[in-house]
N, C-alpha and C positions, 0 to 999 in steps of 0.2 A: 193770412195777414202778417208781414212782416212788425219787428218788433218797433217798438215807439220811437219814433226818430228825434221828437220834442219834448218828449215825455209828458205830452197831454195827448191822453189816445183820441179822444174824438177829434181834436182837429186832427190828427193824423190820419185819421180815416175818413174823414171829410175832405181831404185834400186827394186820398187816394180815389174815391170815388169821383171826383173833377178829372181828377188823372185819365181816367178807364173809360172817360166822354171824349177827351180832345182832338182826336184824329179822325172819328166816323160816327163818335154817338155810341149809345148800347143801351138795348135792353136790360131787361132787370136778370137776367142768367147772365147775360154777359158779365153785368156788373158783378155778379159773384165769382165768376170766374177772373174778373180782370184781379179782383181787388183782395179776395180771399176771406172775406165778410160772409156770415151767414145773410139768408137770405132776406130774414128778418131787418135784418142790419141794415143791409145795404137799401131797402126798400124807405125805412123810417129814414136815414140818412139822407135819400137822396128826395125823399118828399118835400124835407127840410129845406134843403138847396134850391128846392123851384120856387119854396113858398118866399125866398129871400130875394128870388132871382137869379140865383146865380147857376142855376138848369130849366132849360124847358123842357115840354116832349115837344118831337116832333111830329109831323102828319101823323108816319105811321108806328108812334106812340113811344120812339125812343124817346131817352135821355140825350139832351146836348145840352153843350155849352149856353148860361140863357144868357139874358139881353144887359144884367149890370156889369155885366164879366165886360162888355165893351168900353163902359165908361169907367169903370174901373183902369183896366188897361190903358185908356189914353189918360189918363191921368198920373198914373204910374211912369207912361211914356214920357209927359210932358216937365216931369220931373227930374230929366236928365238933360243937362245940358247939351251934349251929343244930338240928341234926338232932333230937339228945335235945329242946332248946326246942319243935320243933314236933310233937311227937308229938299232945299234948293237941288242940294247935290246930286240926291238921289234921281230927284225929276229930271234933273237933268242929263242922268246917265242912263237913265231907264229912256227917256227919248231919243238920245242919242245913238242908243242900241236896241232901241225894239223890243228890249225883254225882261224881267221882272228884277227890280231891285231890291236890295236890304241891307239893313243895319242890323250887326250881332256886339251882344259883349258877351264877356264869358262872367259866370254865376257859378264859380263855385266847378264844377266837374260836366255843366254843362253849359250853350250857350243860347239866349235868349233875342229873340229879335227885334229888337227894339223900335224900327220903324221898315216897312213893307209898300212897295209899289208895285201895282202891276200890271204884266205886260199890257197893251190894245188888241195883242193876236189873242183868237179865241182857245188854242194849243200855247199851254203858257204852265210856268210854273208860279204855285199860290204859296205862298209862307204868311198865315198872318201876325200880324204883330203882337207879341204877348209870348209867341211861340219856343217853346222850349227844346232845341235838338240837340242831341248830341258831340262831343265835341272830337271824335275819332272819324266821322265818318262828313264829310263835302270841305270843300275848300274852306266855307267859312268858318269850318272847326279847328281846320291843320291852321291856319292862320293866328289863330286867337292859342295856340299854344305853343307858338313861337316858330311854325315852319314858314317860310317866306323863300322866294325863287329867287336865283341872282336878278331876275325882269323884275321883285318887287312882287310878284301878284301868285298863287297858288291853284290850280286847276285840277277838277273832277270830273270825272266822265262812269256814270251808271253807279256812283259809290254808297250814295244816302237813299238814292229812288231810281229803278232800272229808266233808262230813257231820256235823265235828266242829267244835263253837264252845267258846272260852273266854274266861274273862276270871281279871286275876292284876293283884296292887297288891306293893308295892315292900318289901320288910324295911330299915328303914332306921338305919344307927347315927345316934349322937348329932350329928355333923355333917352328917347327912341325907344321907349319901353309901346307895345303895344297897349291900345285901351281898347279898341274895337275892330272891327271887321266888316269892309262896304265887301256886296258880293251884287252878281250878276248872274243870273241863272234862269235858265229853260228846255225847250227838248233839244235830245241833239242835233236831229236834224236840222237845226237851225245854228245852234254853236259849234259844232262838227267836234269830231274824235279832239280840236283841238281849241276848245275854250280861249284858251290864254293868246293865243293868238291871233284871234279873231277879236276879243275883248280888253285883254288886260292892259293894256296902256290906258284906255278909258278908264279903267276902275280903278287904278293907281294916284291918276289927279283927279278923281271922283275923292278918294280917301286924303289926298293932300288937302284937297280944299276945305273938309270938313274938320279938319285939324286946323285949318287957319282958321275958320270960322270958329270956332271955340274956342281960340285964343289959348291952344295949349302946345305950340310952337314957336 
């Protein structure tokens, strides 16, 4: 286990064991494995978290993410003004282009998704909202730390997930400082080796629009 990041250890390892579910769930090795908790630990820990709700098991008897963690999250979502702004926009981009949309802002060192649509194909990319990625690795990272293309929009092909390309243009206030990041993203065989140009004009006035809708233009 790493050292205290808050300097209250149980929530620190209570957050670490949330951590070591997010992406596929774990067993209870897993979870000592992910999180570095004896076994002990991570067992009473993570008991805890389902008796609150915020882990279930699943069927076959992992740990996941459980069911307050949802209204949590849209509550949390609903709390940003952004999020309600891009509702419109995103359906509207995600229809326009047939494949899965989202809202990122950046958090610190990484960035977080703040609202998610997704595709109608049943070969689609999932991000859901709450979701915490990386801010070095897919367009909506490079964007959110000030990379931006002379088009306005920033394009990925196999960087964050082998198979998946996107591309994603800047929400930008009136200073032009960025605040968020719309992206568009799926397999490539559908956005081909070249994202941006198949997309990024859409997700550039996807990203304008939602900066006028929040009135921070």
């Amino acid at each position: 286990m790493k050292p205290s990041v808050s300097g209250v250890g149980v929530i620190d390892k209570a957050v670490a064991v949330l951590a070591a579910v997010e992406t596929d769930g774990a067993n209870l090795g897993q979870l000592v494995d992910r999180t570095g908790l004896s076994r002990a630990t991570a067992h009473r820990l993570a008991s805890a978290l389902e008796l609150h709700g915020l882990l279930r098991r699943s069927t076959d008897g992992r740990f996941a993410l459980g069911p307050r963690l949802v209204a949590l999250g849209s509550s949390a979502a609903a709390g940003w003004p952004l999020a309600d702004a891009g509702r419109i926009a995103l359906a509207e981009l995600r229809d326009a282009t047939g494949e899965s949309t989202q809202l990122y802002v950046r958090d610190g060192e990484v960035r977080v998704c703040l609202s998610s649509l997704q595709s109608p194909h049943g070969l689609r990319t999932i991000v859901s909202a709450g979701a915490v990625l990386p801010l070095d690795q897919g367009s909506g990272g490079r964007v959110l730390t000030g990379e931006i293309g002379a088009e306005g929009w920033v394009a990925s092909v196999a960087e964050r997930e082998a198979g998946v390309a996107s591309v994603s243009a800047p929400v930008l206030d009136r200073n032009g400082e960025v605040i968020a990041a719309v992206s568009v993203s799926g397999p490539i065989e559908r956005l081909t080796d070249s994202p941006g140009q198949v997309h990024g004009p859409a997700v550039v006035a996807a990203a304008t629009r939602i900066a006028l809708e929040a009135g921070i233009v």
